[in-house]
C-alpha positions as CSV (number, residue, x, y, z in Angstrom):
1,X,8.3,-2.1,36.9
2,X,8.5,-4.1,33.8
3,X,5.4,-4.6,33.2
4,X,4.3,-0.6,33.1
5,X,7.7,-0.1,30.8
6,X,6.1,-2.4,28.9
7,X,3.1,-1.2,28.4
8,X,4.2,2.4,28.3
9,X,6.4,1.2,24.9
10,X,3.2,-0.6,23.8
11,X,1.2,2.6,23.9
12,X,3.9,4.4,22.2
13,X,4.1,1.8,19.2
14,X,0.5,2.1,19.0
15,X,0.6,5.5,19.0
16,X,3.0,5.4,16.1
17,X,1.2,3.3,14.1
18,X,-1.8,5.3,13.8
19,X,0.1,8.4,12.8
20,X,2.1,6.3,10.2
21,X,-1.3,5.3,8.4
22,X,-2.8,8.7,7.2
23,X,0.0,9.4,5.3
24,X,0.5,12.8,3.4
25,X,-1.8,14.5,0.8
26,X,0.7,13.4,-1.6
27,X,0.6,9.5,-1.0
28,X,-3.1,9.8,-0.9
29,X,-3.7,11.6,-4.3
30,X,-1.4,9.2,-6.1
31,X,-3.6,6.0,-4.4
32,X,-6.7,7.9,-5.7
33,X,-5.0,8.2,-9.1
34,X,-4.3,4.3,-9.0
35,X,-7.0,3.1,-8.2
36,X,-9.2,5.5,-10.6
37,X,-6.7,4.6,-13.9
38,X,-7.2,1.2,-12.8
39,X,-10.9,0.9,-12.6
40,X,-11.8,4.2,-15.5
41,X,-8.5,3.4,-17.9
42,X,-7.2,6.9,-18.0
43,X,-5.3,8.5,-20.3
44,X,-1.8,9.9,-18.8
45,X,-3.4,13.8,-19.4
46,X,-6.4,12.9,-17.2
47,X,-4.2,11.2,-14.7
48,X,-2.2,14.2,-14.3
49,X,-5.6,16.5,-14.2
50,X,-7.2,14.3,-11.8
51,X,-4.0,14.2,-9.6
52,X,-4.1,18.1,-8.9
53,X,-7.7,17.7,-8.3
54,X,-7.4,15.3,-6.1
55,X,-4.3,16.7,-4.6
56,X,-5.9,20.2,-4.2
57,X,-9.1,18.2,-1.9
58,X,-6.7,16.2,0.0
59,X,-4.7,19.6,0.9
60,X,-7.7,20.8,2.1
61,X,-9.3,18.1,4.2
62,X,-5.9,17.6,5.8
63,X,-6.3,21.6,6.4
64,X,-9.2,21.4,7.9
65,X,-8.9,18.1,9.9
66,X,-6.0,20.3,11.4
67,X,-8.2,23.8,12.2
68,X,-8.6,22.5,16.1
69,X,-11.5,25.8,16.2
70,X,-14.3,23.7,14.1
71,X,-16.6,21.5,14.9
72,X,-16.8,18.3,13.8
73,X,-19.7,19.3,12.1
74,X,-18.9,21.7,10.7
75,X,-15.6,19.9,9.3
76,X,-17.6,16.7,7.9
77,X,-20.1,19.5,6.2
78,X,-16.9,21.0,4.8
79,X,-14.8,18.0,3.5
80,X,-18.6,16.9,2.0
81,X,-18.6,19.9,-0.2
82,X,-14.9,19.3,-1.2
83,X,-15.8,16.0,-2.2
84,X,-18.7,16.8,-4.1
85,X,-16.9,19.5,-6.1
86,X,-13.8,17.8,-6.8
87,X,-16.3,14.6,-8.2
88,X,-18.0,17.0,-10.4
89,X,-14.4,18.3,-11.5
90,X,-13.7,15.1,-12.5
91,X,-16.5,14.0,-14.4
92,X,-16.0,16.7,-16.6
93,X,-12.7,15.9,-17.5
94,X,-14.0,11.8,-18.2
95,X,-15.3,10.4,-21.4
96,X,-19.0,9.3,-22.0
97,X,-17.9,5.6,-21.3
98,X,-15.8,6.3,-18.6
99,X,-18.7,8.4,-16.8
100,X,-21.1,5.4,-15.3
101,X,-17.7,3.8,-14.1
102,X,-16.7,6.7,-12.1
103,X,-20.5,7.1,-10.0
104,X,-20.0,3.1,-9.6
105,X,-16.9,4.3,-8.1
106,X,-18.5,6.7,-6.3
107,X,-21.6,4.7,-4.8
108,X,-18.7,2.0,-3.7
109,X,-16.4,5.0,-1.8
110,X,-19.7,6.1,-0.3
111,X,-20.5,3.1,0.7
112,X,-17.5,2.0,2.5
113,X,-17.3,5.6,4.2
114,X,-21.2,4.8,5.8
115,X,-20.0,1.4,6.8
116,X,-16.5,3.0,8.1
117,X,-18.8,5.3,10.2
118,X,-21.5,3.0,11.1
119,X,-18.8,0.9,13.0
120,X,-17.4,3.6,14.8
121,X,-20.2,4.8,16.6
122,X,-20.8,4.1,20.1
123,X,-23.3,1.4,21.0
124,X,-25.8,2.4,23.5
């Protein structure tokens, strides 16, 4: 009987610990924020535009991601386009210098995503 209490509070821990990691749209555009001021140097007004772009595509993945009548598919084709758009939205708001930064940026979140996705498919 201990044992399956046990394990019971072990799935439930786990459980929690996956929800607690996605975090909200919020917490999410502020990391991107960080992590792009660290790496392009931006000023505080392009922080603050960048944020509500990024805010604006995080919104909407996490709207999506939610929308239980897509496909998978369909949703990865979606979030893609989101992506793409809010990239371009923020290239235009970067300086010439700060441009060839933010596509190294890029080609290093792209990537990490392939490698993310390459690990989690099945092996056969």
């Amino acid at each position: 009987m201990k044992k399956l209490i046990l394990t019971g509070l072990s799935f439930l821990f786990a459980i929690t610990l996956t929800f607690a990691q996605q975090g909200t749209p919020e917490e999410k555009a502020t990391e991107v924020v960080t992590t792009l001021t660290e790496k392009l140097t931006l000023t505080e007004e392009q922080q603050a535009s960048v944020y509500n772009i990024v805010l604006e595509k995080k919104t909407a993945k996490y709207a999506l991601k939610a929308d239980t009548t897509l496909s998978e598919d369909v949703i990865n084709e979606q979030i893609s386009t989101l992506t793409s758009t809010a990239d371009a939205k923020i290239s235009e708001l970067l300086t010439e210098e700060q441009k060839p930064e933010f596509v190294k940026y890029i080609e290093e979140r792209n990537a990490k995503k392939a490698e993310k996705t390459s690990s989690m498919q099945p092996v056969q």
